[in-house]
C-alpha positions in Angstrom: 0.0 0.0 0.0 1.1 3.5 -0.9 0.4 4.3 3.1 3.1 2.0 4.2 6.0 2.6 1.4 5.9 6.5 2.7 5.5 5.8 6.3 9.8 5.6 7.0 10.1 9.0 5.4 6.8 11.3 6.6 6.8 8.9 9.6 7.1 12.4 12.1 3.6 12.5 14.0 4.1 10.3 17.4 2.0 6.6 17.3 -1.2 6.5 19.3 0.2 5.1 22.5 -1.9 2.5 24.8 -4.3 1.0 22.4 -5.9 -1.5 23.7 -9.5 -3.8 23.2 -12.2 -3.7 25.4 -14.0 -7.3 25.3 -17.1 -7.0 27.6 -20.2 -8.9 27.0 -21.0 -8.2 23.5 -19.0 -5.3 23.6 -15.8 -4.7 21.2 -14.1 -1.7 21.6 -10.3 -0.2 20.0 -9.2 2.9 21.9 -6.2 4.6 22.2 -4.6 8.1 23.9 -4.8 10.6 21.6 -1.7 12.3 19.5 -0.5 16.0 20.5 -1.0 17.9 17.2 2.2 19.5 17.9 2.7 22.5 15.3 0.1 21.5 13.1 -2.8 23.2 12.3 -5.5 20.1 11.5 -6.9 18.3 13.6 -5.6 14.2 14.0 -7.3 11.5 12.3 -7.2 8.1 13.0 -6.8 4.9 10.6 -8.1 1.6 11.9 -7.4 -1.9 10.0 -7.4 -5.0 10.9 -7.2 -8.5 9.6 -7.8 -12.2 10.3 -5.7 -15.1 10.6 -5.3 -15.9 6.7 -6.3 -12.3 5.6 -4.1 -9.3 4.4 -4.5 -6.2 6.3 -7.8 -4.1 5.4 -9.5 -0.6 6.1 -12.3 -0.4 8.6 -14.4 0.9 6.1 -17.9 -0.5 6.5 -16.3 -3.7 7.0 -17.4 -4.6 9.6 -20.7 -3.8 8.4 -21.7 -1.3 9.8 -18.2 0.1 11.1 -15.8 2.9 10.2 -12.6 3.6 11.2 -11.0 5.7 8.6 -10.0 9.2 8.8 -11.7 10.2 12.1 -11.3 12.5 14.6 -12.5 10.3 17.8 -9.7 8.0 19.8 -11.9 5.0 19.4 -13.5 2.4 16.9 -16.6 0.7 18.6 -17.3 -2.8 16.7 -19.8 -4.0 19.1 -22.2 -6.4 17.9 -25.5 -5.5 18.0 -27.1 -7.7 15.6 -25.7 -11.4 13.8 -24.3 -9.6 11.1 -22.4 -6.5 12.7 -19.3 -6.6 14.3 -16.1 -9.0 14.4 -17.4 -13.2 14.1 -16.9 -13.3 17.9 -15.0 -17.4 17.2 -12.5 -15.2 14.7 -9.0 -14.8 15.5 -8.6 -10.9 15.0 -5.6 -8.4 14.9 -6.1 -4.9 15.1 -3.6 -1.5 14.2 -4.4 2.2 14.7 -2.1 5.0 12.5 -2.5 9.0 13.2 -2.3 11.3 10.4 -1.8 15.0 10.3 -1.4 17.1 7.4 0.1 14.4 5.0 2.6 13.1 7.7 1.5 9.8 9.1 2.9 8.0 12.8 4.1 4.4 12.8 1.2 1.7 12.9 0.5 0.3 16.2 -1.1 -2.8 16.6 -3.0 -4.4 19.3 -2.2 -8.2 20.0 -5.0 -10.7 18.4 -8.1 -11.7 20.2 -10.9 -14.0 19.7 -14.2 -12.9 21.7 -15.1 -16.1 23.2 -11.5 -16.8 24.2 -10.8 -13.5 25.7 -14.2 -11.7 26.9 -15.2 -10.8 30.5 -18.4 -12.1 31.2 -21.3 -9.9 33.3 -23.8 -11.1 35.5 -26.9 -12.1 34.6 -29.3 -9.8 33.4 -33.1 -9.5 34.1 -33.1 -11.3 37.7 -36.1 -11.8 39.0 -37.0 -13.8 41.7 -40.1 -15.0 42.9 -40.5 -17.0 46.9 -41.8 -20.1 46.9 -42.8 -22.6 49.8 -39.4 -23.5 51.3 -37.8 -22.4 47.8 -36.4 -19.2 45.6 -37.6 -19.4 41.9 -35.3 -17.6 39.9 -35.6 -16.7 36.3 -33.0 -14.4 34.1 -31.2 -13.7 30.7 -28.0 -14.4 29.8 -25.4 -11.4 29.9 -25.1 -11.3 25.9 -26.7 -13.3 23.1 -24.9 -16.1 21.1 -25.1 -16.7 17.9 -22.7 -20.1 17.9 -24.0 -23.5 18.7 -20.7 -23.9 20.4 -21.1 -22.2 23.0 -23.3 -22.1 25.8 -23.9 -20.3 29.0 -24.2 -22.3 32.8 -25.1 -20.3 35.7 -24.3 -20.7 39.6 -26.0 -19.2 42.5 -24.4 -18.2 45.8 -27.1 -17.7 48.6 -27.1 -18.2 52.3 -29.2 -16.8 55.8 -29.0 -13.4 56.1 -28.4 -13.8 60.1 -25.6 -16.2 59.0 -23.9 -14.3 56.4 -20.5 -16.4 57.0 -21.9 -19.8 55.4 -22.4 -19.6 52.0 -23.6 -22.6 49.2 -23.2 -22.5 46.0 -25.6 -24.3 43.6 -25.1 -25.5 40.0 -24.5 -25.5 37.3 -27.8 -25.1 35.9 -27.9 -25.3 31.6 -31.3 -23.2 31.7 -32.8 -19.9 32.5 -35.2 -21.1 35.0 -33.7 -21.9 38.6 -35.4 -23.5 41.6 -33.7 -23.2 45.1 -35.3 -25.9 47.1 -35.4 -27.5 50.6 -34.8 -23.8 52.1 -36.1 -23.1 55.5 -39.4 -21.8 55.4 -40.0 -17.9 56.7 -36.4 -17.6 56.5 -34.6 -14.4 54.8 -31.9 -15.5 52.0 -29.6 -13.5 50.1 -27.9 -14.7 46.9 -25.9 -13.6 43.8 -26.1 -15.4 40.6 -22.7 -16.2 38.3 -22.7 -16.6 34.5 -20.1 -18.5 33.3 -19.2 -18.7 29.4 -18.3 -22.4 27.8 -17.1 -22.7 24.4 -17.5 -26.3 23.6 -15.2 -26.6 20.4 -11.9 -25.5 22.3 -13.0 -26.4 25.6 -12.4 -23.1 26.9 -14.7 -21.3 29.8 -14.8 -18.0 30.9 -16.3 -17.2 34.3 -18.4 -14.5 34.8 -18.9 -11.4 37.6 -21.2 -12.3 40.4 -24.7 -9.9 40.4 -25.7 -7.7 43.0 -26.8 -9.1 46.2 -30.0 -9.6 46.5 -32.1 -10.8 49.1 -36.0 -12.3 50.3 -37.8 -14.3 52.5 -39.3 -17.6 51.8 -43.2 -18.5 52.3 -44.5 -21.4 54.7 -44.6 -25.1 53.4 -47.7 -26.9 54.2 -45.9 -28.7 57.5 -45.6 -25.1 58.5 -49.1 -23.5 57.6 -50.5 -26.8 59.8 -48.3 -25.6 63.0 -48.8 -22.2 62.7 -52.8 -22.9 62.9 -52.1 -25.3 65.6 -50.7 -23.1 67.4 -53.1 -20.1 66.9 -55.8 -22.5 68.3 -53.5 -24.2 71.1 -53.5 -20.4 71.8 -57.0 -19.1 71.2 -57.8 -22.1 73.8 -55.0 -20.9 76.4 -56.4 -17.1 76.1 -59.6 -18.2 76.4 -59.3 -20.7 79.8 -57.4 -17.3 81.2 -59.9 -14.7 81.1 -61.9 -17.5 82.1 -60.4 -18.4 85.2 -59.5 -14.8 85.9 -63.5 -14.4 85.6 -64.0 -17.0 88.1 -61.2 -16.4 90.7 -63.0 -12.3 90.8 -66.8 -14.0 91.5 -65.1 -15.9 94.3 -63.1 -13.3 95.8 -65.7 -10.5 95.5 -68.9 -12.7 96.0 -70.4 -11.0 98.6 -70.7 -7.9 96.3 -71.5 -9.6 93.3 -74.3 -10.9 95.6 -75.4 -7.8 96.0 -75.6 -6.5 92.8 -77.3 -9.2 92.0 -79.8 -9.1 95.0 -83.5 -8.8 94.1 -85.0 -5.1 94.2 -86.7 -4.5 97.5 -90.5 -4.3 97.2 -93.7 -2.4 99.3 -95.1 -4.6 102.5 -98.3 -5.9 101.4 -100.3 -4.1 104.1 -99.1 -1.1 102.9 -100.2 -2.0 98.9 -103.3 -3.4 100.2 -104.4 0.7 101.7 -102.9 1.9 98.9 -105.2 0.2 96.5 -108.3 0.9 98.6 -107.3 3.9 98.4 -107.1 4.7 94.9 -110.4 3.1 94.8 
């Protein structure tokens, strides 16, 4: 290329120092310090190319669909995949090299060592947790951190929980293949906290990458039937209890104050007969 026969002899703009590729999740990013303009009067562009194991070097020029690195201004080249077509075949071994250019004078290339996604990406947590309480169980459902377009490779999960009042013992269940997790044989009406792990597994070189753990999260299991059938034991066992109180407390009053409940209860007192007898012959 004409670009790399003059490079010895215009070669006096500094090379982008610390490039370097940022493999999260989906995510695929170049970027790179930017070069001092020194005396010049431009602004710096930037010239990203890249190439495959068996390929020649080539220009980031919608190729990547959807991706161009030629001639710009910004100190990064985003090749994230955000649908099956765009961005690098995350199973492809890829090499990377940036080049400034001011004014006709170009720096040396500086390339980035190769990378294949699946090989070298940091997995997230899980997205989407959500969690539901069951009877002596946690029912957890999620997403995985990125999608997958490769047969080859698969995610596994793994949850840490334990009892919130016993934060020092943890377990650590799994792996699980599928989105759908059931915690079971949990202590009923107890508070758990837990944190779910993704881990990535790509089958064809046997190569796994484990993921971050997700933010703590934590809830309370609901009763199992053993436990509903206590509890209503015991609110009758105690209903009874209340009730044979008050009614002894009733009955130790009446003896202790009987001879004023006797009273109380006493009939009114009523007009001598004589005396009714005038009365009426009276009014006659």
């Amino acid at each position: 290329m004409v670009r790399s026969s003059v490079k010895d002899s215009l070669s006096q703009l500094p090379a982008p120092q610390n490039p370097k590729i940022r493999l999260y999740n989906a995510e695929q990013l170049l970027s790179w310090e930017p070069v001092p303009p020194g005396n010049g009067t431009g602004p710096v562009v930037y010239h990203v190319q890249f190439k495959y194991t068996t390929s020649q070097w080539s220009d980031v020029n919608n190729n990547p669909e959807g991706v161009n690195c030629v001639k710009i201004t910004t100190t990064e080249c985003n090749f994230t995949k955000t649908n099956i077509s765009k961005g690098f075949p995350m199973h492809f071994n890829v090499s990377l090299r940036v080049q400034a250019e001011l004014e006709g004078r170009v720096s040396a290339w500086v390339t980035v060592p190769w990378f294949q996604h699946f090989r070298n990406v940091t997995v997230g947590p899980p997205e989407n947790i959500w969690v539901t309480p069951g009877e002596g169980s946690l029912i957890i459902k999620l997403s995985p951190p990125f999608d997958i377009y490769d047969s080859t490779v698969a995610f596994q999960y793994y949850v840490h929980y334990w009892e919130k009042e016993k934060a020092g013992i943890q377990k650590v269940a799994g792996p699980f293949m599928t989105n759908s997790i059931v915690l079971s044989d949990l202590k009923p009406l107890t508070v758990y906290c837990l944190q779910v792990k993704a881990q990535l597994l790509w089958t064809m070189l046997n190569i796994s990458r484990p993921g971050h753990l997700s933010n703590i999260s934590c809830y309370e299991t609901m009763a199992d039937a053993s436990t509903k059938l206590q509890q209503v034991i015991l609110i009758a066992i105690g209903t009874f209890l209340l009730l044979s109180a008050m009614a002894g407390a009733c009955l130790f009053l009446v003896l202790k104050y009987r001879g004023l409940v006797k009273y109380w209860f006493q009939s009114p007192p009523s007009i001598p007969v004589q005396i009714e007898e005038v009365c009426v012959h009276r009014s006659k």
